[in-house]
N, C-alpha and C positions, 0 to 999 in steps of 0.2 A: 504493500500500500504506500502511495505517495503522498509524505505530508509534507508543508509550506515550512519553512522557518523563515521568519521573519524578526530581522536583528535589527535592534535600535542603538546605534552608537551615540553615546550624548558629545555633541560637537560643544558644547559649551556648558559652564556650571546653571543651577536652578537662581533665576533672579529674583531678587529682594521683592516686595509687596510694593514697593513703590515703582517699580517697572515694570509688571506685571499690569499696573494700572493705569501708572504712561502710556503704553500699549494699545489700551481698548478708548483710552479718549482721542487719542490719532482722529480713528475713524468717525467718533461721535461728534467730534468738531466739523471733521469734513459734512457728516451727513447735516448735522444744522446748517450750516455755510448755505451748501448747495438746494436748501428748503425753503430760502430765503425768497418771496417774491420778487421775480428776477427785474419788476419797474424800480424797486423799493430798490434793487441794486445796483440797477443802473445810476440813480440819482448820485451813490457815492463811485461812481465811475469802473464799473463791474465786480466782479468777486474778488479779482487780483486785488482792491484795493480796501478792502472790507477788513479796518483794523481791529485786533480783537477786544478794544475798549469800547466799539461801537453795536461791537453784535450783539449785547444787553438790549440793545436801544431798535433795533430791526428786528430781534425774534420775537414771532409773536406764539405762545406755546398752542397748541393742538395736541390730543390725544392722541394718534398715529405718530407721536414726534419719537414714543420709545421704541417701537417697532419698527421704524425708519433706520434708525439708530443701529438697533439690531442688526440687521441685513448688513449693514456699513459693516459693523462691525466682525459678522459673522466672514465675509465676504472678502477682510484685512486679514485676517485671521489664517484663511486658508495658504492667499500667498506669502502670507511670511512664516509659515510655516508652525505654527501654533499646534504641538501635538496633542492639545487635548481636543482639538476640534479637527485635523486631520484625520487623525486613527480613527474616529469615528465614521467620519465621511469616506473615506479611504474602504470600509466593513461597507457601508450603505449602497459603495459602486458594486464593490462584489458581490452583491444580491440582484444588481442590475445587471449581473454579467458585464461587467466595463473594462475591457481589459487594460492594462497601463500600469505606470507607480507614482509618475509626476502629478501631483495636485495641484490644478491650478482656478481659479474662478475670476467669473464674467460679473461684474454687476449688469443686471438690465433691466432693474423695475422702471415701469417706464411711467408711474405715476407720479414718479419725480421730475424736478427739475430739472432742466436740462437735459430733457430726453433724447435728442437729436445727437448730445455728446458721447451717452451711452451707444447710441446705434453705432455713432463714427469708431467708438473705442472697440465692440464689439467687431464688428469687419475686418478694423486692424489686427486684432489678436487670430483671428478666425484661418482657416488656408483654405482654399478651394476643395480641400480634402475633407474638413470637418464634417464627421458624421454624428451626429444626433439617434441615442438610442432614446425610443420613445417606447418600449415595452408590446410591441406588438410584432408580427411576423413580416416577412420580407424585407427589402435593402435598406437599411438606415438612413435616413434623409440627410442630402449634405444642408448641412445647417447654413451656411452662409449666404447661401443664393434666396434662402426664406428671410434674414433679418429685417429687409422691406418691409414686407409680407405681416409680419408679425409685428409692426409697430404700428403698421395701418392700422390693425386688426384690435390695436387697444385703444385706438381713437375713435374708429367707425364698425357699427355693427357689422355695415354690409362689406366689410372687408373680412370679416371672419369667415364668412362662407364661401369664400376662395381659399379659401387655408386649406392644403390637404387634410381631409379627414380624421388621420391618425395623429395630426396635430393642431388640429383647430382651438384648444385650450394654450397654447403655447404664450399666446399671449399676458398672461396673468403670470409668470416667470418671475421671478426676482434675481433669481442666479443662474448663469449657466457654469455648469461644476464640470472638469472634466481631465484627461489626462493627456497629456502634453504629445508625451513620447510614442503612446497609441493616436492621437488627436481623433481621440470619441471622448461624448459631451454627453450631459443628462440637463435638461430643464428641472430648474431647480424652488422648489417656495419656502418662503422663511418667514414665519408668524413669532412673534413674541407671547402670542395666545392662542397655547394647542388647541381652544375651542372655536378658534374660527379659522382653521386648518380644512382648506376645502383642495379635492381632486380636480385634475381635469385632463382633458388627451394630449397626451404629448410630454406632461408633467409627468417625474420618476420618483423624486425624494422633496421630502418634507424635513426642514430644519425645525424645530421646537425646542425648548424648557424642558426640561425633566421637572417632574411634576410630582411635589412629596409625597410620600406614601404610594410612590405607580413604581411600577420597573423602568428601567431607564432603556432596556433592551432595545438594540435594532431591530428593529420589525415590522415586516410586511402587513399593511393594510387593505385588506379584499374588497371594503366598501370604497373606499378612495381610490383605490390602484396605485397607494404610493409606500414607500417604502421610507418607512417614520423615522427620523433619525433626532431621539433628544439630547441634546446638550446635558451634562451633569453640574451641578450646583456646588457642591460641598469643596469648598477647596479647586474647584477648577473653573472654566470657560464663565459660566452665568455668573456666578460668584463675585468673579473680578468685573464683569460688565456693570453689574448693579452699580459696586462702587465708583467704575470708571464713569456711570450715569448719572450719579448723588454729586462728585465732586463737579462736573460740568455743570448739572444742575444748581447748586447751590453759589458758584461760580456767576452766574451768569444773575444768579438774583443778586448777589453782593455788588453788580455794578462793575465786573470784571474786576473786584477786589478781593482779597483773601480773605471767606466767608468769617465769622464769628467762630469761636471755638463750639459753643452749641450747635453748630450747626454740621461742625466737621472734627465731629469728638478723635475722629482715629488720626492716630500721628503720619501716618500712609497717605491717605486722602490728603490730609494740610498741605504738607510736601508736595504734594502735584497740585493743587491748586495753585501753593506761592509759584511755582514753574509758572505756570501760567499769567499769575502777576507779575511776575518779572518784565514778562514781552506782551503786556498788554497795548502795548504804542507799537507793536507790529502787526502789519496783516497776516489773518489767520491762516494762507494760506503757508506762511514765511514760519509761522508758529508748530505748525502741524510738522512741515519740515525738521522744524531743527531739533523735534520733541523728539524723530527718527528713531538715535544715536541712542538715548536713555530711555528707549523700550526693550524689552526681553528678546534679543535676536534667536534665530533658528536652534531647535535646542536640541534635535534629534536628528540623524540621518539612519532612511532606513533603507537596508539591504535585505532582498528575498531570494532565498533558492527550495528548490525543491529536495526533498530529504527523502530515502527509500526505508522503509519499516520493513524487515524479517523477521516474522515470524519463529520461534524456536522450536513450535510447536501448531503446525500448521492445522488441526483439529480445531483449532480454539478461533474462535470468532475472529476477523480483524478487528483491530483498533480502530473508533472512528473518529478518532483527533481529526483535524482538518489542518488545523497551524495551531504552531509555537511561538507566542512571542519570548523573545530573551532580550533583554535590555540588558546593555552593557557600561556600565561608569565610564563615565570621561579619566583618563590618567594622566595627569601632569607629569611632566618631564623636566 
């Protein structure tokens, strides 16, 4: 019997609570920025110039701002390598059959701003070759020559009944997930609220919360047709989000000042808010930047090969491991 070993060398030590949380406001900054009614941004001469003393004074909060957020973040996460929401995702394609090992992700919700930019980024990353597994039988659609197609189709109804069939839901996407070195892709949705987690054709995986008291397992959903994939909380991915959400949040009501101590009791959080005070007289895009450096880079690299099981007693059932993972400590030199 053939089982996977799959080896995680840690490319770098585990980082401190305050980088870990640097990390997830990158994207949460980005995704306010780019939420920002785009007349409202013209007036300060577009996004480039949106200092971050000013974005107190242009957000205006909405209930989809944490689940926008989300997605940013979920989305940041993949390409830089974040192994508590790889590994995950990484189990979720192999249910999809997706063959590959490079993670890589598309943003494309297109109910965002600047929709036309995601399209343009979309294309660029895309090859002529991209094949989109959408969970049904026959040739996998090259996803590229549909990216039109499918941004029409979240604007105008009657653009959706041009959509091939087996992907006429396509549009309702928020990620496209996929592996580099195979270049196949899964349509991907990302709720902050496993309760409004809806299916649709074309659509594969379902990002969500782990939900206390549920299993956190990867698993296939027969009502949806999507293969659920939740984040875990205690110590990982959601965990640090909250806080990376609390400190922005409370940030941004301080007037882009370092919130009161009640408001930001953990010594972690303060820390990345004063960061943020520091470069409140630069634009956020120049912020977002240079927070880069002091987030938790790549922590794992992982190598897979195929391992042969013998039997010493060929009577007795095979084993049905499927993979090993083995994590390996980083060894300074």
């Amino acid at each position: 019997m053939a089982v996977q070993l799959r080896l995680q060398f840690q490319e770098n030590q585990v980082a401190d609570e305050v980088s870990a949380i640097t990390a997830v406001v990158r994207p949460i900054l980005e995704g306010l920025l780019y939420a920002l009614k785009r007349d409202v941004v013209q007036e300060v001469g577009g996004y480039d110039n949106v200092k971050l003393r000013i974005l107190p004074r242009l957000y205006r909060p909405r209930d989809r701002d944490c689940g926008m957020c989300f997605e940013y973040a979920v989305h940041d996460a993949l390409n830089r390598g974040e192994p508590s929401v790889q590994e995950r995702i990484h189990d979720a394609m192999r249910i999809c059959n997706v063959p590959g090992d490079a993670i890589s992700s598309i943003l494309f919700g297109l109910e965002k701003t600047g929709a036309l930019d995601l399209v343009d980024t979309a294309k660029e990353r895309l090859t002529d070759e991209s094949r989109l597994r959408a969970g049904t039988r026959g040739q996998p659609a090259k996803l590229k020559q549909h990216i039109d197609s499918i941004a029409a189709a979240f604007r105008r109804r009657e653009a959706r009944e041009a959509l091939p069939w087996t992907i006429s839901g396509l549009w309702k996407a928020d990620l496209f997930v996929g592996h580099t070195d195979s270049d196949r892709w899964v349509a991907t949705t990302v709720k902050i609220n496993p309760g409004q987690l809806e299916g649709a054709r074309g659509l594969r995986i379902g990002i969500v919360p782990a939900r206390e008291g549920r299993t956190d397992a990867i698993r296939m959903d027969d009502t949806r047709n999507l293969v659920v994939c939740p984040l875990p909380y205690d110590g990982a991915f959601m965990e640090v989000f909250y806080s990376g959400w609390t400190v922005v949040k409370q940030f941004i009501d301080a007037d882009a000042n370092i919130p009161r101590e009640v408001n930001l009791p953990r010594q972690a959080e303060r820390q990345v808010a004063r960061q943020l005070a520091d470069r409140r007289e630069f634009n956020v895009i120049e912020v977002i930047d240079a927070l880069r450096p002091l987030a938790q880079p790549q922590l794992l690299r992982t190598h897979e090969q195929d391992a042969r099981l013998i039997s010493r007693r060929e009577s007795k059932p095979q084993p049905e491991t499927g993979a090993i993972v083995a994590p390996i400590a980083r060894q300074d030199t």
